[in-house]
FIMAR-173741 format. One record per residue: residue in one letter; x, y, z of N, C-alpha, C, O in turn. Coordinates in steps of 0.2 Angstrom, whole numbers, padded with zeros to 4 digits, always signed. Each point is the difference from the previous one (the first is absolute). Example, Ala and Ser with C-alpha at 12.3 -4.5 7.8 and 13.67 -1.06 7.14 Angstrom:
% FIMAR-173741
A+0066-0028+0039-0004+0006+0000+0004+0006+0000+0005-0001+0003;S-0007+0006-0007+0004+0006+0001-0004+0005+0003+0003+0006+0001;
END
This chain:
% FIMAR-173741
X+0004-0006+0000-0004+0006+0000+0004+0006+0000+0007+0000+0001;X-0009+0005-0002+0002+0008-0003+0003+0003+0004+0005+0002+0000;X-0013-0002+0005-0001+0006+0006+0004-0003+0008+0000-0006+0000;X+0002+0008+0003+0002+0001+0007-0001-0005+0004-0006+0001+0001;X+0009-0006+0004-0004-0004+0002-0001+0004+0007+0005+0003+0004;X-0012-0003-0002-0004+0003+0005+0005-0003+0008+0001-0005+0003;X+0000+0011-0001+0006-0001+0007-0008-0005+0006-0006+0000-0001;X+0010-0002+0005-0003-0005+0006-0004+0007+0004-0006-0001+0003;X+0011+0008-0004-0005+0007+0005-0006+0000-0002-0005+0000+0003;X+0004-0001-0012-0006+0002-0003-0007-0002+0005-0004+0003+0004;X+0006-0011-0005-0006-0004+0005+0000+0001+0009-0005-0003+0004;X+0011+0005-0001-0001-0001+0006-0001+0010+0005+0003+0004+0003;X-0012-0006-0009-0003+0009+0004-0007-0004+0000-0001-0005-0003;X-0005+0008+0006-0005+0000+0001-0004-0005-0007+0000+0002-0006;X-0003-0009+0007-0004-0001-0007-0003+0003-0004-0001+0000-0006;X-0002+0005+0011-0004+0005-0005+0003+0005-0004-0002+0003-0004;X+0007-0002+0007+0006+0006-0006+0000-0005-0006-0003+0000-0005;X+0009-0006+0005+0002-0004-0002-0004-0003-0006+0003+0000-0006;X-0010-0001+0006-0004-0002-0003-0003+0005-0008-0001-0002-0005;X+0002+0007+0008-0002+0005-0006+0006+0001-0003-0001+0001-0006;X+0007-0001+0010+0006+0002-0001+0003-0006-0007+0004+0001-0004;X-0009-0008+0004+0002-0005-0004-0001+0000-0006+0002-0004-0004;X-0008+0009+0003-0004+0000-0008+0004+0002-0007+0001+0006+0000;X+0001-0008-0002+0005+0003-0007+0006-0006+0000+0000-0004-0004;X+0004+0004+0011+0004-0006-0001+0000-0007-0002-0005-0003+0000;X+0011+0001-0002+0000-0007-0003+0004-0004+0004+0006+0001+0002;X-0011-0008-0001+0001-0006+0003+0002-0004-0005-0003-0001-0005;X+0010-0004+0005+0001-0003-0005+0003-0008+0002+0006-0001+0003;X-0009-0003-0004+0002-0007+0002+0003-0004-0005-0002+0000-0006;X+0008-0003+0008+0004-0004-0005-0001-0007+0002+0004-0002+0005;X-0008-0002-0007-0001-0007+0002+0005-0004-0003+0003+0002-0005;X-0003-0009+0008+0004-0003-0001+0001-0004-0006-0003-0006+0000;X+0007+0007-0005-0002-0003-0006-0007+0002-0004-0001-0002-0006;X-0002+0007+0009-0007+0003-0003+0000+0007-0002-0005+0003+0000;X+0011+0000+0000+0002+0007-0004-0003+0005+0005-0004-0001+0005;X+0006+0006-0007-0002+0007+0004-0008+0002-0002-0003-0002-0006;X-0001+0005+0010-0006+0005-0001+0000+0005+0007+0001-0001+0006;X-0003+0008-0011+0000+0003+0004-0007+0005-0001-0002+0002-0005;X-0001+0002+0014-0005+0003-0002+0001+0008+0002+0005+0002+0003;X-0009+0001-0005-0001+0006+0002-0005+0002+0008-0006+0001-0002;X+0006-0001+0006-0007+0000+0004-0003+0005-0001+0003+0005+0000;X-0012-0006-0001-0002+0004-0001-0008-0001+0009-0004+0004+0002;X+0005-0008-0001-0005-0001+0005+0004-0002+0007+0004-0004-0001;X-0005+0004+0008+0001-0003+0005-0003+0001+0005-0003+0005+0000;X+0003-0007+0004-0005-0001+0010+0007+0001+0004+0006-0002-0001;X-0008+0005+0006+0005+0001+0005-0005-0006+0006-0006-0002-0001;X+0011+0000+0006-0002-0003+0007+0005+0003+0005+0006+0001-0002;X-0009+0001+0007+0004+0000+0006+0002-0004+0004+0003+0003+0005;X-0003-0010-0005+0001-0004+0005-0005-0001+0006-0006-0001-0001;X+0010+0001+0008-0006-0001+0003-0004+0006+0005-0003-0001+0006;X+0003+0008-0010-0004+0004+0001-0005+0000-0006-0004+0005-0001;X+0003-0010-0003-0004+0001-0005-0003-0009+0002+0003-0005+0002;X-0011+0006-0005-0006-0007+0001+0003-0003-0007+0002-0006+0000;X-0001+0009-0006+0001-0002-0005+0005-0004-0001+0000-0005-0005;X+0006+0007+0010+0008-0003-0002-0003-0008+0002-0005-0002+0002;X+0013-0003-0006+0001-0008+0000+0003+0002+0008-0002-0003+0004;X+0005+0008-0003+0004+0001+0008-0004+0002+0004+0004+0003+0004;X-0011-0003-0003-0003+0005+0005-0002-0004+0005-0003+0002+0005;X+0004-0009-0005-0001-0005+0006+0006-0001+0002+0000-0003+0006;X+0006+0005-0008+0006-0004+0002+0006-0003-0005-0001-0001-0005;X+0006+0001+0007+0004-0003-0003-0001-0009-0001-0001-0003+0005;X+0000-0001-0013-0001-0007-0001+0007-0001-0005+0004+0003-0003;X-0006-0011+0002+0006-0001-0006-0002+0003-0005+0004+0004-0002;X-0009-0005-0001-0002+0004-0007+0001+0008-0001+0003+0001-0006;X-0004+0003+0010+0003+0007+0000+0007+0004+0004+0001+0005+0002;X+0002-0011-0002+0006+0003+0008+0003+0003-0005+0003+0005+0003;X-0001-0003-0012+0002+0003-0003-0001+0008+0000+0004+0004-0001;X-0011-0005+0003-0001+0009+0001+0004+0002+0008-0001+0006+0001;X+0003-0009+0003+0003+0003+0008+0006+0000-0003+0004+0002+0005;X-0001-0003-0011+0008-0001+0001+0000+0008-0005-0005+0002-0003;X+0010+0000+0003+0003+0007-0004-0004+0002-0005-0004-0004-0003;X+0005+0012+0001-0004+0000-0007+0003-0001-0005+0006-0002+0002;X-0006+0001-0009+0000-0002-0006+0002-0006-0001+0004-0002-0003;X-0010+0000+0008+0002-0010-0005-0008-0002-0003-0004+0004+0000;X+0003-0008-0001-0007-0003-0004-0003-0004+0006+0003-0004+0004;X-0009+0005-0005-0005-0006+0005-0006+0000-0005-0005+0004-0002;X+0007-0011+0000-0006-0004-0006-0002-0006+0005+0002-0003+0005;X-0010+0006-0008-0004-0006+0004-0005-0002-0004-0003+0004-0004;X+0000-0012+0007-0003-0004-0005-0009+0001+0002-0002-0001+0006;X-0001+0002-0011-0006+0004+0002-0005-0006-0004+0001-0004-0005;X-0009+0005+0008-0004-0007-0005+0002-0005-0002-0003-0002-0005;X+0008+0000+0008+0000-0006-0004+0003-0001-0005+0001-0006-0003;X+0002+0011+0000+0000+0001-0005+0006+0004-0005+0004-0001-0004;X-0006+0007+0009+0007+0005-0003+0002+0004+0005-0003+0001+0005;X+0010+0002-0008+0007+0004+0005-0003+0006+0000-0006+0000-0004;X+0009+0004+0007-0001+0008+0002+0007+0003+0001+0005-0005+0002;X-0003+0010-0002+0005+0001+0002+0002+0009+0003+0000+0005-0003;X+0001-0007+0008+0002+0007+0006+0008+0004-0002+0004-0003-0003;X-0005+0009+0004+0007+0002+0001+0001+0002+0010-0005+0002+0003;X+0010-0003-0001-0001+0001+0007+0003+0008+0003+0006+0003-0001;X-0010-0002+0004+0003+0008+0001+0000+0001+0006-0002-0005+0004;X+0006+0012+0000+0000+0001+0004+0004-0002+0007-0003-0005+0003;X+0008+0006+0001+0004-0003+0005-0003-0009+0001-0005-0003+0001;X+0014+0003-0001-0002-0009+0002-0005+0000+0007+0001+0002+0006;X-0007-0008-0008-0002-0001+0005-0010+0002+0000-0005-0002+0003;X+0007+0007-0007-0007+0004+0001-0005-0003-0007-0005+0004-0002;X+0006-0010-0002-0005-0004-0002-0004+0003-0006-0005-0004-0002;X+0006+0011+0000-0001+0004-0005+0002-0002-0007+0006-0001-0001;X-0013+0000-0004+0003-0002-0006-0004+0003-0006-0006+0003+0002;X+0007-0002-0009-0004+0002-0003-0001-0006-0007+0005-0003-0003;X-0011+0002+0002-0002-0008-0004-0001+0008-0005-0002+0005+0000;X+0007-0013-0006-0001+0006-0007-0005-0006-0005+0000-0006-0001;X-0005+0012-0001-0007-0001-0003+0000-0001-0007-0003-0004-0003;X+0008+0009-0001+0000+0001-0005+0005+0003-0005+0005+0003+0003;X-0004-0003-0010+0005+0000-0003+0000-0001-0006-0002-0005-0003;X+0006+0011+0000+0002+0000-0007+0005-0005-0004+0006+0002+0002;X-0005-0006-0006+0006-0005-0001+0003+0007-0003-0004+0003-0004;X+0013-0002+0005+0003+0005-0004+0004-0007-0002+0003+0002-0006;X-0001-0006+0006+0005-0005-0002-0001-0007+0001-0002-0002+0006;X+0004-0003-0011-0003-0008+0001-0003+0000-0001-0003-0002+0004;X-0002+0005-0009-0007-0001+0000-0001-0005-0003-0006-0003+0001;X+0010-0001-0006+0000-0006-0003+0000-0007+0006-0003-0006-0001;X+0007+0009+0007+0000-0004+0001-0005-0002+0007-0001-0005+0002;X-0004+0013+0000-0006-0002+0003-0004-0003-0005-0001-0006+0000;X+0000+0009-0005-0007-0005-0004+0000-0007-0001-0004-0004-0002;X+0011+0001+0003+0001-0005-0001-0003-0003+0007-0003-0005+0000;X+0005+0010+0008-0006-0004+0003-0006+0001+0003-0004-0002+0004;X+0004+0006-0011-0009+0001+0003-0002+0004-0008-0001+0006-0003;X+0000-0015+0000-0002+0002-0008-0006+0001-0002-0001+0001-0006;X-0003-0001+0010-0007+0001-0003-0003+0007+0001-0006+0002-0001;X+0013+0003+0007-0002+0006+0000+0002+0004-0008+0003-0002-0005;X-0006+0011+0007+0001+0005-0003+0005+0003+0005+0001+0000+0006;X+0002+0003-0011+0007+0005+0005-0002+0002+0003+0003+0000+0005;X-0009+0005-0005-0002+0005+0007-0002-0006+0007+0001+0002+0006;X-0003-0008-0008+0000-0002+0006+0004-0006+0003-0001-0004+0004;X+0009+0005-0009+0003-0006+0004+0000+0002+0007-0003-0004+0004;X+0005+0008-0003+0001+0004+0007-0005+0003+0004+0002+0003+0005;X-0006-0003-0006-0006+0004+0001-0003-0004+0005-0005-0004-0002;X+0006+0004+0010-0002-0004+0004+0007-0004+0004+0004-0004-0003;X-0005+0005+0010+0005-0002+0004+0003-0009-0003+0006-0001-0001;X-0010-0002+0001+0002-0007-0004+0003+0000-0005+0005-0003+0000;X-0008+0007-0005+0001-0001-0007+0008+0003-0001+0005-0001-0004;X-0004+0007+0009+0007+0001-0001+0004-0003+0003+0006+0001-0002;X-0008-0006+0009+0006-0005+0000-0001-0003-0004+0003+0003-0004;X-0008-0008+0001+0002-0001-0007+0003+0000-0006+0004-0004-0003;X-0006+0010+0002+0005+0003-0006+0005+0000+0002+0004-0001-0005;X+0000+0002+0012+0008+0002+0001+0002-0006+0002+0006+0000+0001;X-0010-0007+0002+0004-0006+0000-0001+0000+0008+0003-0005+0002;X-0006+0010+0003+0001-0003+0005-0004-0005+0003-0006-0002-0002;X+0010-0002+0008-0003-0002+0002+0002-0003+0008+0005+0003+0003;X-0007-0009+0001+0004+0001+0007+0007+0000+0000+0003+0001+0006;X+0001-0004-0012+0007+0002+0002+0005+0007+0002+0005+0001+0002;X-0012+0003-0005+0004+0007-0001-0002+0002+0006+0002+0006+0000;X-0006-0007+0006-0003+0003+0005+0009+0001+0006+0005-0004+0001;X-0005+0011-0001+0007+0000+0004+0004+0003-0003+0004+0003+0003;X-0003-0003-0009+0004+0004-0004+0001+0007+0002-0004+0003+0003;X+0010+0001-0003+0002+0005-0002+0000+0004-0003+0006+0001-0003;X-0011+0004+0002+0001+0004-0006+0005+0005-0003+0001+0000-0006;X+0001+0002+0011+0005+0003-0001+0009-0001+0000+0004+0005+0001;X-0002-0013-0003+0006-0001-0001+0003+0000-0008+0000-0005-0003;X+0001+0009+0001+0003+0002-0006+0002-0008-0004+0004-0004+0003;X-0008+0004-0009+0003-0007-0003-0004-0007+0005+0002-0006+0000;X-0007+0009+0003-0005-0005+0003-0005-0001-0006-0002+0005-0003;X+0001-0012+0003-0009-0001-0006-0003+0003+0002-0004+0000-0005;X+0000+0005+0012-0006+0005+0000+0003+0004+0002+0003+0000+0005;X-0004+0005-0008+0002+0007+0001-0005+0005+0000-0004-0001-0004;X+0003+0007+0007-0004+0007-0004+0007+0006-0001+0004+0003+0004;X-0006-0002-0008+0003+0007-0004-0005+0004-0002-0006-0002-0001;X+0010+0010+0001-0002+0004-0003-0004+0001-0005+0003+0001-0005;X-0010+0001+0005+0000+0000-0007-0003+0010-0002+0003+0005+0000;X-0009-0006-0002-0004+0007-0001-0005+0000+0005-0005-0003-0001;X+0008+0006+0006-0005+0000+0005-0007+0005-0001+0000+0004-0005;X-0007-0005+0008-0006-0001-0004+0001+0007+0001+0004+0002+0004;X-0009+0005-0007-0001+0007+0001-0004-0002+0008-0005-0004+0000;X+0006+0008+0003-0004+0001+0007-0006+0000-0002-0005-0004+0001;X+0004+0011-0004-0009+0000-0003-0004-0006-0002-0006-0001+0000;X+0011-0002-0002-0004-0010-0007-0001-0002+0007-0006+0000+0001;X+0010-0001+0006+0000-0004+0006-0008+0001+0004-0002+0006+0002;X-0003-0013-0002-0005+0001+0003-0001-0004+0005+0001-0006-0002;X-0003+0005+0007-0004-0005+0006-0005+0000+0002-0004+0004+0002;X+0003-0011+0000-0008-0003+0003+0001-0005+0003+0004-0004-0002;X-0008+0004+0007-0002-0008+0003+0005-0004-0005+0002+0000-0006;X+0000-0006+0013+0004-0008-0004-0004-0003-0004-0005+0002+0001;X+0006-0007-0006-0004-0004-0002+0000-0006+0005+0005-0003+0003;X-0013+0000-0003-0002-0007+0003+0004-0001+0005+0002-0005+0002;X-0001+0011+0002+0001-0003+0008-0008+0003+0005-0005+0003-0001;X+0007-0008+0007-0005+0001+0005+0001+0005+0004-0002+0005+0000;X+0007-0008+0006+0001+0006+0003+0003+0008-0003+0003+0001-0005;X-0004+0002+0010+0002+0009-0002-0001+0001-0007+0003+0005-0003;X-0006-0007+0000-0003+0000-0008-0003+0006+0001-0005-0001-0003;X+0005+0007+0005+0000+0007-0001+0007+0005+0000-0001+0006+0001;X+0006-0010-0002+0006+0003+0000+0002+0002-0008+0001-0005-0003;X-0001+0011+0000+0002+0000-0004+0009-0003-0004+0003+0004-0004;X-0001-0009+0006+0004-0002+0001+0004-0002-0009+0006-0001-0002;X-0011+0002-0002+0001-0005-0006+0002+0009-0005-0003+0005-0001;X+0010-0009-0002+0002+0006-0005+0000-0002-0007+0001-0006-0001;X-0001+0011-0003-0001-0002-0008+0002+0006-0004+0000+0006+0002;X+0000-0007-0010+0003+0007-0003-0007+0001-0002-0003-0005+0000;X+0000+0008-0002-0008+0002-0003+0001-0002-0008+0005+0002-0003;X-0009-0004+0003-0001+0001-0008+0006-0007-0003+0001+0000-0006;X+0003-0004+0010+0005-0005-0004-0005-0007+0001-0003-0003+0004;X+0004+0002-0013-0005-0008+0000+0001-0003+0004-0005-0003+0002;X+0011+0001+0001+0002-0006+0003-0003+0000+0007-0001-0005+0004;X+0000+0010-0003-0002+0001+0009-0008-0007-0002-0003-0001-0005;X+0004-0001+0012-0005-0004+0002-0008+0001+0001-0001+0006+0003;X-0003-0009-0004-0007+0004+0003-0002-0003+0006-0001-0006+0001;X+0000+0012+0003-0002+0001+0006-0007-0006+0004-0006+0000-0003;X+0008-0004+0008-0005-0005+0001+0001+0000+0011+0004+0001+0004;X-0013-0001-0006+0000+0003+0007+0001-0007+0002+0000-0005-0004;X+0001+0004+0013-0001-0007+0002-0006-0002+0001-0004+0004+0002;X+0002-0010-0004-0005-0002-0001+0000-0007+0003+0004-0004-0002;X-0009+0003+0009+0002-0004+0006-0005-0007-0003-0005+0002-0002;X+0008-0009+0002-0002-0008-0003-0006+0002+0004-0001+0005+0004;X-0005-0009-0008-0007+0000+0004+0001-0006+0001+0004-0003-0004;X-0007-0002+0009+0001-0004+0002-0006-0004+0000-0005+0003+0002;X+0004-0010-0006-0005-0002-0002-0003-0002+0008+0003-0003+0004;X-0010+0004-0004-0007-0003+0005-0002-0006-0001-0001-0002-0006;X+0001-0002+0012-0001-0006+0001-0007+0000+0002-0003+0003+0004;X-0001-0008-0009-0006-0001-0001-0001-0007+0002+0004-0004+0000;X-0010+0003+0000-0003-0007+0003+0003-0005-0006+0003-0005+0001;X-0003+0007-0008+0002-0005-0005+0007-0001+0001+0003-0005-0001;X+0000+0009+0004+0009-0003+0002+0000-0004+0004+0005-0002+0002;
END
């Protein structure tokens, strides 16, 4: 990549600085034997840890999250539905369990080699959604721990065109329950790639009736 790799200070300041502070920059993972891609971010959610009902850390430290209690700028990927990764950047002094989940993203590079894993999308939506940009970049629980900021590391963030202030807009997280009146979720206005906004919407749990 071009631009700068983002120093470890970037991330270890408040999530909610940090978070807005991410839109423009480029995430770029080099898988192994699966070539480089890289994204632009164009969307993300900040968490607090355990001042926040929202955060994976707001009950405590477990095995699945102890990545977000250690230093900022490493990755905490986590396996969600059954089905698909997510991927945190971890912000803020070691310990304090703050991370920001990136939502969304522009492919600027490998694009060849995202559509290759995710062939039945269109460009605007390789990335477009927490899953689908691990997806598209290859992640997945191995990379969970990584360093973002070791120059010549396979995950990196750099520099890229950071978004205009004015484009930068927020609202409510997406599909969280607790504190889901925090305006916490960042995005550039008007970039296709951003994601569409989905409130939580709580399982109905089926009624047991005399035929059961």
């Amino acid at each position: 990549m071009n631009g700068a790799l983002l120093p470890r200070g970037f991330f270890d300041r408040p999530v909610e600085e940090v978070a807005p502070a991410l839109l423009g920059h480029v995430l770029s993972h080099r898988a192994p034997g699966g070539g480089e891609v890289a994204v632009r971010l164009t969307e993300v959610e900040a968490y607090a840890g355990p001042l926040d009902p929202a955060s994976h850390a707001y009950r405590g430290r477990t095995p699945r999250n102890s990545v977000m209690f250690g230093p900022p700028g490493h990755a905490y990927v986590y396996f969600t539905y059954g089905m698909h990764f997510c991927m945190n950047l971890v912000c803020g002094p070691d310990g304090t369990s703050m991370a920001v989940l990136l939502r969304a993203g522009e492919i600027v590079a490998g694009e060849d080699v995202a559509r290759a894993r995710r062939s039945r999308s269109s460009v605007r939506d390789l990335a477009r959604g927490p899953a689908r940009l691990c997806q598209a970049l290859g992640i997945a629980r191995e990379q969970n721990g990584l360093d973002v900021c070791t120059p010549g590391g396979p995950l990196t963030v750099h520099a890229g065109d950071p978004a205009d202030p004015a484009l930068v807009r927020n609202g409510p997280r997406t599909g969280v329950n607790g504190a889901k009146e925090v305006p916490w979720r960042f995005w550039i206005d008007g970039d296709p790639t951003v994601s569409p906004y989905r409130a939580h919407v709580p399982r109905q749990r089926k009624k047991i009736t005399a035929a059961d």
